[in-house]
N, C-alpha and C positions, 0 to 999 in steps of 0.2 A: 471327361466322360467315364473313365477310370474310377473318380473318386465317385460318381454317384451311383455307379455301378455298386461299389463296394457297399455302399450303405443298405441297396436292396437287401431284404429277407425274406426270400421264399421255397418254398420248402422245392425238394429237386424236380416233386411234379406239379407243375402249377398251370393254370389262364391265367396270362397275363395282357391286359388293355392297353395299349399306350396312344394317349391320346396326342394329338399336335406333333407327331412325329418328326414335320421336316422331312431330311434328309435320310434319317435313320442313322444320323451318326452316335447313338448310342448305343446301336446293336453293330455297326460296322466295326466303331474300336475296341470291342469285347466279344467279337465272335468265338475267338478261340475259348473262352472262360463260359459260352452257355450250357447250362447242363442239358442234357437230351430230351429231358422230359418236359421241358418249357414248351408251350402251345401258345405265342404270343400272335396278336393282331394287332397289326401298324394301320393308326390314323389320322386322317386327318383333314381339318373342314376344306382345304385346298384338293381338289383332283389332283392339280400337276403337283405337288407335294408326296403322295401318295403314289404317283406315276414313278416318280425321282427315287420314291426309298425303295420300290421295289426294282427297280433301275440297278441300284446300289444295290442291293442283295440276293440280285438273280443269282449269281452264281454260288452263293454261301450254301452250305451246310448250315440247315435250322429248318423250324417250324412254324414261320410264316403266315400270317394271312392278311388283308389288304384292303383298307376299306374308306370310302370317306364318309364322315361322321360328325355332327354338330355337338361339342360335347352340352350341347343342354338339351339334347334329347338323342340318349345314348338308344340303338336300334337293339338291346340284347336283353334277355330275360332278365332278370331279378336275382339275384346271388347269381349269378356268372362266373365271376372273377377272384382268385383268390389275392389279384392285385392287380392297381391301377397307376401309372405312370402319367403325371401334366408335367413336363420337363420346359421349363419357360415358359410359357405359353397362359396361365389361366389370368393374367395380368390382358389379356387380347380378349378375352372371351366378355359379351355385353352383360350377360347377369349371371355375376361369379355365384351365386348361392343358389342357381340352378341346377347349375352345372354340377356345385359340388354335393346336391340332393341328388341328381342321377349318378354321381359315382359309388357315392352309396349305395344309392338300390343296386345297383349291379354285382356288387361287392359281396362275397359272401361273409358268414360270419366268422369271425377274426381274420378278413382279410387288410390288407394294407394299401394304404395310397401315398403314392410318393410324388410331391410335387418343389420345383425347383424355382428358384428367382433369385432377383436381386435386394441391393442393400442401398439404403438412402445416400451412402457413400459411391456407389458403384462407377464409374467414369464420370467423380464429380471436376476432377480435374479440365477434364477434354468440357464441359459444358462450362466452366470457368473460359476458356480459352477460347470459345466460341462468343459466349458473354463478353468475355473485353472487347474483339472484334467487331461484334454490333453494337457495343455500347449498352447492351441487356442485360443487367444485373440477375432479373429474374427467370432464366433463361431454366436451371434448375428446378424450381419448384412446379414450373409449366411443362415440364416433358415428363414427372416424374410417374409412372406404372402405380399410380397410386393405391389400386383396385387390391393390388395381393403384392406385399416388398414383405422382405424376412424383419421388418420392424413389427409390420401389423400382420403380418398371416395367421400369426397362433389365434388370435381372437376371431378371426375368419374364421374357420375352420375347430374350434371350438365352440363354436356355433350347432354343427354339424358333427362332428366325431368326439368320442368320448377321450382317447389317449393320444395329444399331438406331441412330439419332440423336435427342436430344430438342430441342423447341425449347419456351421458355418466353413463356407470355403475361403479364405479371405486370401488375395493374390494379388497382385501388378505385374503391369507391362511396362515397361523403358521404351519408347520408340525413339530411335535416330535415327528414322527415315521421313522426308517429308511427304511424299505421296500418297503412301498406303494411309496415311494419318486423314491426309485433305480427301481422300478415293470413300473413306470410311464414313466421315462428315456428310459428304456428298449422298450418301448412301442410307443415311439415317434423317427419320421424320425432322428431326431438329435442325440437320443444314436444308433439307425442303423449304421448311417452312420460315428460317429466318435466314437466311442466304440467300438473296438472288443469284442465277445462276451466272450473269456476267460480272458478279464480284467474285467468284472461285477466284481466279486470276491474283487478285488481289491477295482475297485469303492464303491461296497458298507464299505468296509474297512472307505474309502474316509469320505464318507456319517457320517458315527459312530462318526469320530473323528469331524468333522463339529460340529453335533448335540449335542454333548461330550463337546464341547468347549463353545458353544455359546447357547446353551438349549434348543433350533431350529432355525429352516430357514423361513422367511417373504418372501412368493412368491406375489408379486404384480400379481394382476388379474384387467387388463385394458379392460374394453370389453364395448359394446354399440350399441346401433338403429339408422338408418338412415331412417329417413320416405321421401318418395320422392311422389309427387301426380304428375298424369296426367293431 
């Protein structure tokens, strides 16, 4: 949250939009680095989302506001924003090239949009690992956020903004633990939907002998920013 912090650029007094907010852990791990004159609105199409991040930053020092919001029909005037923030999130949204026509309109002139994803590499390993489990080769190419990945964004979004740049985070995780591994599976659309739940058991079985053999698992984590200006 650090690094995509740093990539923002806005000037010290700015409207800032953040759409898909979550949590708000990207103003939670950066509170102390806001400049004063930031005016930002946390949102997001979930209420309890929305309820959660300002949960998380009652008690901060900032300039706060709180709202939930469809981003393909953003509710604010027309040049608004001197920047707009989709942090994960526009890969979720049903018509990506609405969305990102209403971030425009909102957007004033030379204002910035910063939005974040993943990479066709991104925890190809852990859907490898799930794949040999069920015997689903194709278990990868059927989960993949195909809508917006830092492969194809720039042609997205050139679409729509005239100056896009991407910048890449590229990282790994080691896990030597088997739970939080098989808790995370559990937890994502991919062990739902090809996992029956009375094979966990099993899987984590799975997991043991994996981590038993090889000492752990190297999850590639492919992720990054697309700055796009008005």
């Amino acid at each position: 949250m650090q690094w995509v912090f740093d990539r923002m650029r806005f000037s010290s007094s700015s409207r800032i939009l953040d759409l898909g907010c979550g949590s708000a852990y990207l103003w939670l791990e950066n509170l102390g680095r806001l400049p004063t004159g930031w005016d930002i609105t946390l949102s997001d199409l979930s209420t309890g989302m929305v309820r959660e991040a300002r949960a998380n930053l009652d008690d901060s020092i900032g300039d706060f506001e709180y709202l939930a919001i469809n981003a393909q029909s953003i509710p604010f005037m027309a040049g608004n924003f001197e920047g707009v923030i989709a942090n994960h999130m526009l890969y979720h949204v049903p018509n990506i090239e609405n969305a990102l026509l209403e971030i425009r309109r909102v957007l004033k002139p030379g204002g910035r949009f910063y939005a974040t994803t993943v990479g066709e590499s991104h925890l190809m390993e852990l859907y490898d690992l799930v794949g040999r489990f069920t015997q689903d080769a194709n278990i990868l190419e059927e989960t993949l956020p195909e809508k917006f990945l830092l492969e194809n964004g720039k042609n997205v979004l050139s679409n729509i903004y005239e100056e896009v740049t991407l910048s890449r985070y590229e990282d790994s995780l080691i896990v030597t633990e088997v739970e939080p591994l098989v808790r995370y599976v559990q937890s994502m659309m991919i062990g739902k939907s090809v996992i029956s739940p009375n094979r966990f058991n099993e899987f984590t079985e799975f997991v043991t002998r994996e981590i038993a053999i090889k000492g752990s698992i190297t999850l590639t984590k492919d992720s990054g920013i697309f700055e796009a200006v008005v």
